[in-house]
N, C-alpha and C positions, 0 to 999 in steps of 0.2 A: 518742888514749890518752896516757897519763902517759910523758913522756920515757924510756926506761931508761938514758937517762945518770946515773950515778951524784950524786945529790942529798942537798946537807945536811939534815940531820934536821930536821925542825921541834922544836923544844924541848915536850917533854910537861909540862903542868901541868893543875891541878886543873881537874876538869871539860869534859875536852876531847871525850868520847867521850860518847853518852846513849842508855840503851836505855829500850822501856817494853814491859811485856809481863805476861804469868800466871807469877809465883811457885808453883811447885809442888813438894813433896817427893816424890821417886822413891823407891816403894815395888820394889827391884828384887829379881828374885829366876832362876833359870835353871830352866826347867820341857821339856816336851816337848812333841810335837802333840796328844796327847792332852788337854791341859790347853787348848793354842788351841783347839781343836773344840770343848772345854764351852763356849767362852763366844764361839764366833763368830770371833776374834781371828785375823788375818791374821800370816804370818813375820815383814813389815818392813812397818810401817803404821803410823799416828796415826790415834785418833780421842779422840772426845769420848764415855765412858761413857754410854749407856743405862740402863733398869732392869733389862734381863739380867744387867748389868754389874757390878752393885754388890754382889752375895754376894762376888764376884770377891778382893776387896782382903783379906776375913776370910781365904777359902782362903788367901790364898799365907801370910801370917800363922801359919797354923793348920799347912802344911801343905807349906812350902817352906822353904828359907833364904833370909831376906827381907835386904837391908840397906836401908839409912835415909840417902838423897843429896841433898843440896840438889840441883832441878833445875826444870825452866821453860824452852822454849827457848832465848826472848832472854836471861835471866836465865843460863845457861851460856856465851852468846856472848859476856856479858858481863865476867863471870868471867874467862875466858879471856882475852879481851885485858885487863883489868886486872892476870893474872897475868904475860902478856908486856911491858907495857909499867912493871912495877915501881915507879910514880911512885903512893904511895896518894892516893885520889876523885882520879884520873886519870878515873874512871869513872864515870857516876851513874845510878842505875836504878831504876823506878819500877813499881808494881804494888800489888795488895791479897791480903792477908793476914787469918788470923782473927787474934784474942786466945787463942790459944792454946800448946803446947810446940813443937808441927811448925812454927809460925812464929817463934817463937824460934831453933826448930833454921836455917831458911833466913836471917832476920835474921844469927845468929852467923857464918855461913858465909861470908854477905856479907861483913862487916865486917871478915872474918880474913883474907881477899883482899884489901881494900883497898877493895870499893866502897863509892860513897858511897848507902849504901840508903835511899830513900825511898820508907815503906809509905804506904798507904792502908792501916787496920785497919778492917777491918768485924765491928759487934756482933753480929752473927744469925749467919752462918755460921761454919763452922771453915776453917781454912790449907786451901788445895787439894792435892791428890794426885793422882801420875802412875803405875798400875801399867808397870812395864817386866820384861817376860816374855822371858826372852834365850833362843832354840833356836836351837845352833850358835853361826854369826856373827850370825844377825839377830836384830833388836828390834823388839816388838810395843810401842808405847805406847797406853795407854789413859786417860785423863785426867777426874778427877770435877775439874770447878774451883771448884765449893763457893764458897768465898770471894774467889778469884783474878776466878769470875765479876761481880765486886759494884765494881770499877773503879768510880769516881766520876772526871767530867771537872772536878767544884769542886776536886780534889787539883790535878788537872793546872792549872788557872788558879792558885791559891795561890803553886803551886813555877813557872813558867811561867821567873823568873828563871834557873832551873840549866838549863832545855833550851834557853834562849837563849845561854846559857854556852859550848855547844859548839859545834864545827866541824862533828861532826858526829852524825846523830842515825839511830839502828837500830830498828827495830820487827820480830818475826815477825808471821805472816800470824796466828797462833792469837789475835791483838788483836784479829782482827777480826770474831770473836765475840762481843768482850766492851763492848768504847766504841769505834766508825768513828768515833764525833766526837772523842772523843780523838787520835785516829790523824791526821785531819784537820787537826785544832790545829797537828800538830806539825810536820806536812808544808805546812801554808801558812808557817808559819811559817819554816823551811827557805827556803822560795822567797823568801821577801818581803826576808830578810837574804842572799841566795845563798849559803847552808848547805847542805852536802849531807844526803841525806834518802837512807835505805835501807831496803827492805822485804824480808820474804822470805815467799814464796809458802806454804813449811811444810808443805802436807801437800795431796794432790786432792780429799778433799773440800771443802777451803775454795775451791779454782778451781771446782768444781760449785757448792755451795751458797749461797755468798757472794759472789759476783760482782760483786754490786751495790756494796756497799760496797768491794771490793778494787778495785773499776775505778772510782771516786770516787777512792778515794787515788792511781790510776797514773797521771795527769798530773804529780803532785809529785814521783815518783819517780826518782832520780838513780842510784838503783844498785839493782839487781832479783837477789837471790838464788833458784836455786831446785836441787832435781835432775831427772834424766830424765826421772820419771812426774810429776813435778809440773806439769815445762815443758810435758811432751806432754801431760796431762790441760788442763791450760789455753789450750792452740791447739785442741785441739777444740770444748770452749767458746766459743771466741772465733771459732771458724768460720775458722782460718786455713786449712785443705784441705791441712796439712800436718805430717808427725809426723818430717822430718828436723828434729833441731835446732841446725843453723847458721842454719835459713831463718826455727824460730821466735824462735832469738834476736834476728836482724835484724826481726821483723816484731815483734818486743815493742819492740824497742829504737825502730822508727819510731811507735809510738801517741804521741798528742797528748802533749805537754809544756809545764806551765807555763813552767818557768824556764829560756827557750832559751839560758842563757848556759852552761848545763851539758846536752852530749847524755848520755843516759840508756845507761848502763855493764846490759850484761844476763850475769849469772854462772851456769855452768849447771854444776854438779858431777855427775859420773855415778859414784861409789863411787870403786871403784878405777884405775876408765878415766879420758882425759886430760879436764879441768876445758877448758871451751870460754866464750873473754868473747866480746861481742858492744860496738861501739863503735863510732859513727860510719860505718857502714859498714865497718869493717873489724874482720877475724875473727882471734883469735888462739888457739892449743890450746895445753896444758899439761900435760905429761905429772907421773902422781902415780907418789911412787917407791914402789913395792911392799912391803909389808911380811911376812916372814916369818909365815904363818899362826898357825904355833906361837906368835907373840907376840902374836895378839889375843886378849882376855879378853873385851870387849865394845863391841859398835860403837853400845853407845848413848850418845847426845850428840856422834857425829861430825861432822855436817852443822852443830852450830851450833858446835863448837871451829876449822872450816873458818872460820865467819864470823868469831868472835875473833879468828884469828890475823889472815887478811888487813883486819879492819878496824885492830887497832893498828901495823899498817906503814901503813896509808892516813891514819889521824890523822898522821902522822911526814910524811909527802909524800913517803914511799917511793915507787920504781916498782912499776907491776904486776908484775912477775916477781917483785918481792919480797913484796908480798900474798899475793901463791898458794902462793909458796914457802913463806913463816910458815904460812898456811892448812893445808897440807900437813903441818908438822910439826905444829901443834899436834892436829889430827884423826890421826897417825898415835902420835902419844904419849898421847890421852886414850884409842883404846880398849886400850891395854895397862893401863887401871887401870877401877876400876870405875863406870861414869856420871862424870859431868864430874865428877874427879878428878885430878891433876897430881899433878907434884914438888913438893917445895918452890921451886924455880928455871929457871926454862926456861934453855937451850944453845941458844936459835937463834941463829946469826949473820948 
């Protein structure tokens, strides 16, 4: 693992950091059970909208207090570390979009961050949208990708120059609904320069349904995000015969690997409980500091403000304890505001 001897910063410049993923506006709103039971809709879940689904987006509209969030997973992890690392297109992020307002709205949001946003616009459909149904502390996401679905891998050849630009390059798992050959691209590509290449598992039913393409891309894989139900939903799958997860970090971390010159870093976040890496054979835990209840508003865009923060101390060549530790704060400061929303300035030191 990464020395924790205290290390000079690597110098942050344009294009250091690359996400690609679904651009989606977070149509957010706070409802009760009553409202997940109309429509199927679990406490703390992701999925991909059905046609049950789709009166769904009018109700809350019609029928809640809705706000209007730039969000998209990668696309918030993205954010996030461009908001911690304060250097603008430090960042560069990639995805499709309609010609529409909603994609205006997520373009402006980019760009007022800092990142450097590189759409695909697709003519037929409209911008994608994320319902996020908040009861309590948890979030229900529910996601029409409309336009976000329409990814073209000619963008990804075009721009190929900016994702070879960085050090390193992030993907959520929700890509791999949309272009595996895209995902592919960028992960051989990773290996062939020894670039680090990061994925994140995202949600259980992409470890169920999508296998085939997710376990294509895990050779490339140098750094593996996921949480509890996702690790565990994905060793069952994979027929590891085990739901402890120190055994299934070690046992992701040992799957075939292109590029041996880097072992494969396995990140298992559990909410509030201690954040567990997997590396090389050896396990480390990380306790997360607790946050007063009273100060959570909404724990939606947690898990991927966890991944911004520890990816922009990992471009740096921070140590691990300082990954997890930014990780920590920046997921412990987005859900006191609403969906991946910040300060004007992060305080982490």
């Amino acid at each position: 693992m990464a020395s924790e001897a205290k290390k000079a910063k690597v110098s942050v410049r344009e294009g250091i950091l690359f996400g690609m993923g679904n651009p989606l506006l977070d149509i957010s709103a706070a409802a009760d059970q009553a409202f997940l039971d109309k429509y199927g809709l679990k406490a703390n879940d992701a999925i991909l909208a059905e046609d049950k689904h789709k009166p769904m987006y009018q109700d809350m509209v019609d029928n809640l207090k809705v706000e209007y969030i730039a969000g998209g997973a990668t696309q918030n992890s993205i954010r996030v570390a461009q908001w911690l690392l304060q250097v603008p297109h430090a960042t560069t992020f990639f995805g499709s979009i309609g010609k529409d307002k909603f994609g205006e709205v997520l373009k402006n949001a980019g760009e007022h961050d800092g990142v450097l946003v590189n759409y695909h616009y697709d003519d037929a459909e409209p911008t994608g949208t994320c319902a996020v149904v908040i009861t309590d502390n948890n979030r229900s996401l529910c996601a029409n990708l409309a336009a976000a679905n329409c990814y073209k891998k000619e963008h990804l050849d075009k721009n190929m120059a900016l994702v070879k630009k960085a050090d390193v390059c992030y993907i959520g798992g929700f890509f791999l609904t949309v272009s595996p050959e895209s995902i592919l691209a960028v992960a051989q590509s990773c290996a062939e320069d020894n670039r680090t290449f990061a994925l994140n598992l995202s949600a259980p039913f992409l470890c169920q349904f999508f296998k085939e393409p997710m376990m294509k891309a895990m050779p490339y894989v140098d750094i593996l995000f996921g949480n509890e139900t996702e690790a565990k939903t994905f060793a069952t799958e994979q027929n590891f015969g085990t739901e402890d997860l120190v055994e299934i970090g070690k046992k992701i971390a040992d799957l075939e690997k292109v590029n041996k010159d880097r072992k494969r870093m396995v990140v298992i976040t559990q909410g509030t409980e201690e954040t567990i890496i997997v590396q090389d054979g050896k396990v480390e835990h990380f306790p997360v500091v607790k946050l007063d209840p009273s100060k959570i508003l909404d724990t939606n865009a947690a898990g991927d403000a966890f991944v911004g923060g520890f990816l922009s101390q990992l471009v740096q060549g921070q140590p691990l304890k300082d990954c997890v530790r930014c990780g920590n704060y920046a997921a412990s400061t987005i859900i006191q505001y609403s969906g991946c929303t910040y300060p004007p300035k992060p305080d982490f030191q």
